[in-house]
C-alpha positions as a printed Julia matrix, in Angstrom:
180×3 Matrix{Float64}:
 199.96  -102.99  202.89
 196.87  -105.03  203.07
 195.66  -105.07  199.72
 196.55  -107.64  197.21
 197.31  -107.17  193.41
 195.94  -109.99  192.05
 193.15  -112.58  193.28
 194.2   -114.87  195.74
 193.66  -117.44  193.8
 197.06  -116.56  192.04
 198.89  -116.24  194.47
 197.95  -120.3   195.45
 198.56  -121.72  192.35
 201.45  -119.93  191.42
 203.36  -120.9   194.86
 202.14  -124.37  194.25
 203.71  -124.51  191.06
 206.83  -122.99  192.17
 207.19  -125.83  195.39
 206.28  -128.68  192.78
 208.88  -126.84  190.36
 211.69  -127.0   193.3
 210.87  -130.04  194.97
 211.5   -131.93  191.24
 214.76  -130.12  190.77
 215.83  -131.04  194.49
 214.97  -134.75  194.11
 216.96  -134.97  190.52
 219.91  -133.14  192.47
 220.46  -136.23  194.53
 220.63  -137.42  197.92
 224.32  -136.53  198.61
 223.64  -133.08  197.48
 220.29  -132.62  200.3
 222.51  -134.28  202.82
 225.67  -132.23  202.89
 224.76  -128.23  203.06
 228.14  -126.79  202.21
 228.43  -122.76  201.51
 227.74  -123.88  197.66
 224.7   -125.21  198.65
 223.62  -122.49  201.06
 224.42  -119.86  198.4
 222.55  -121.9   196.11
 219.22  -121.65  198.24
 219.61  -118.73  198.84
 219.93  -117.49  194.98
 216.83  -119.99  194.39
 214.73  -118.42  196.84
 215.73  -114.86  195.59
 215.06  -116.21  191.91
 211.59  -117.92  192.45
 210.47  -114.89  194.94
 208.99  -113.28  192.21
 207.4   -115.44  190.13
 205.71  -116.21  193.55
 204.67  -112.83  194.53
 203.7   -111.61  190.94
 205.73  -108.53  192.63
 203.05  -107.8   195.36
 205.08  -107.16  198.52
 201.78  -106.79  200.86
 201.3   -108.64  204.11
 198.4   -110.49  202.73
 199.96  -111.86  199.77
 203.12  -113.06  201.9
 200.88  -114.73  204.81
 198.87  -116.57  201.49
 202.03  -118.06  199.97
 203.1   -118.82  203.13
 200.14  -120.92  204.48
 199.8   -122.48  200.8
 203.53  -123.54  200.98
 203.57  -125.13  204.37
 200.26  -126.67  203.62
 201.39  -128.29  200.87
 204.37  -129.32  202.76
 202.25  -130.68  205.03
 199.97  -133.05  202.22
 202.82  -133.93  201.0
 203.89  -135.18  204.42
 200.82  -136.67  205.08
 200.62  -138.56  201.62
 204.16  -140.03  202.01
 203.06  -141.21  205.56
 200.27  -142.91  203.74
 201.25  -144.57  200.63
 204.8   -146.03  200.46
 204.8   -145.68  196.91
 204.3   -142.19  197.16
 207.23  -141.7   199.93
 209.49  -143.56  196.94
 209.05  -140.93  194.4
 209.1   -137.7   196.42
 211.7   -139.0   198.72
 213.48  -141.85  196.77
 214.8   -144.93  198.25
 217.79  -146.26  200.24
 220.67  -147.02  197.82
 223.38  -149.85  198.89
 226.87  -149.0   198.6
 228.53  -152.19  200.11
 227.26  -155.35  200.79
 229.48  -157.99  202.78
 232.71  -155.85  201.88
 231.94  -155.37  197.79
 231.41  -151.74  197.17
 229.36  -150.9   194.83
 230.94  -148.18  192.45
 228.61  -147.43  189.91
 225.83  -146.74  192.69
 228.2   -144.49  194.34
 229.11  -143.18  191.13
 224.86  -142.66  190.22
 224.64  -140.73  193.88
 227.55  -138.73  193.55
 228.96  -140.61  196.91
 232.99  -140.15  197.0
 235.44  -142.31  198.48
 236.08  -140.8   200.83
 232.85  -139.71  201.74
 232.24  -143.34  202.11
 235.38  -143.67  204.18
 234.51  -140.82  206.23
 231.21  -142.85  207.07
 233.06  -146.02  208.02
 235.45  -144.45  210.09
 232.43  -143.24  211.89
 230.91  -146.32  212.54
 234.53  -147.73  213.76
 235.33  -149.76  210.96
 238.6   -149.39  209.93
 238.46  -151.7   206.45
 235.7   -152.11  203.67
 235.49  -156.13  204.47
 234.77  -155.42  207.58
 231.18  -153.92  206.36
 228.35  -155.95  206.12
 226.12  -153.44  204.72
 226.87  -149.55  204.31
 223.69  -147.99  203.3
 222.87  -144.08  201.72
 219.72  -143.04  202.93
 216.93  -140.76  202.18
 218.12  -138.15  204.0
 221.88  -138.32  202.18
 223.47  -140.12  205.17
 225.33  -143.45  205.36
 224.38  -145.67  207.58
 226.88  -148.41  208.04
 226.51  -151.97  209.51
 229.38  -153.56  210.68
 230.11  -157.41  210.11
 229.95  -159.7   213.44
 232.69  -160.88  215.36
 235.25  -158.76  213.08
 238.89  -158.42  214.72
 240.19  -154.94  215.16
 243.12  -154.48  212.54
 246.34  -152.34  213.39
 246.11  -148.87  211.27
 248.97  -149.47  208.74
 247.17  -153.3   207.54
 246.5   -153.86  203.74
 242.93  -152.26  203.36
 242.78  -150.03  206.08
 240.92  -147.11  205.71
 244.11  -144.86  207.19
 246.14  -145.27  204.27
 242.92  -144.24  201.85
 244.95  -142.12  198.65
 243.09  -138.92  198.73
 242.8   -139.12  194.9
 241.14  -141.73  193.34
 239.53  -142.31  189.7
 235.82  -143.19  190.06
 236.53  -145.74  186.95
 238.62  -147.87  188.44
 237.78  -151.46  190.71
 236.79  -150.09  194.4
């Protein structure tokens, strides 16, 4: 129960290799993907976490080798916390930077297309934030955390539902290819 089959010393590296391992793989998954748990994603944690379990554990099961991985993963979650806080630079890589998806009612489709954003995702946002057409946005924004935040121009008049542009009559099929 207590004992441990392998120095603890393995049992620390090998969890810190695993975090750095899934932390990359997160980050390279994208922001949308952190951002929006859907049952895909859940099952894919949880498949992850079975998967990596033992090349953490080296297939001890005691109490001491769980409580070591466990204070080596949430310290490490808590450097990396505290470097991020310290160095913007740092922040940038581990947790990227705020992409721009519109700007003064141009959408940007290739960004959306590099961040795996969806119409109507984007849509979704703006309807949201009460804007009912794209030129209405001055800036709609995907963050760190995979949401969009969405500023709205000044002084914009409210436009019926059914006017050219409105985000009511968005086609639920689109091709990512052509002009947003």
């Amino acid at each position: 129960m207590w004992n441990l089959s392998a120095p603890w010393w393995e049992f620390v590296l090998r969890g810190l290799i695993v975090y750095g391992s899934l932390l990359v793989l997160l980050r390279l998954s994208g922001k949308r993907q952190i951002g929006q748990l859907t049952s895909l994603d859940l099952v894919l944690l949880l498949v992850l976490s079975n998967a990596v379990q033992n090349s953490m554990n080296a297939g001890d099961n005691s109490v001491t080798a769980g409580l070591i991985l466990a204070v080596t993963l949430v310290g490490a979650n808590l450097v990396l916390a505290w470097l991020s806080w310290r160095s913007r630079r740092f922040e940038s890589v581990v947790e990227g930077r705020p992409q721009i998806l519109i700007h003064d009612g141009m959408v940007f489709g290739d960004v959306m297309k590099r961040a795996f954003v969806t119409r109507d995702d984007l849509h979704k946002a703006l309807r949201h934030a009460g804007c009912e057409r794209v030129a209405d946005v001055h800036f709609a924004i995907l963050e760190n955390d995979g949401t969009i935040s969405v500023l709205v121009k000044k002084d914009v008049p409210s436009a019926p539902p059914n006017a050219p542009g409105s985000l009511w009559r968005a086609p639920i099929n689109y091709d990512m290819d052509a002009p947003v």
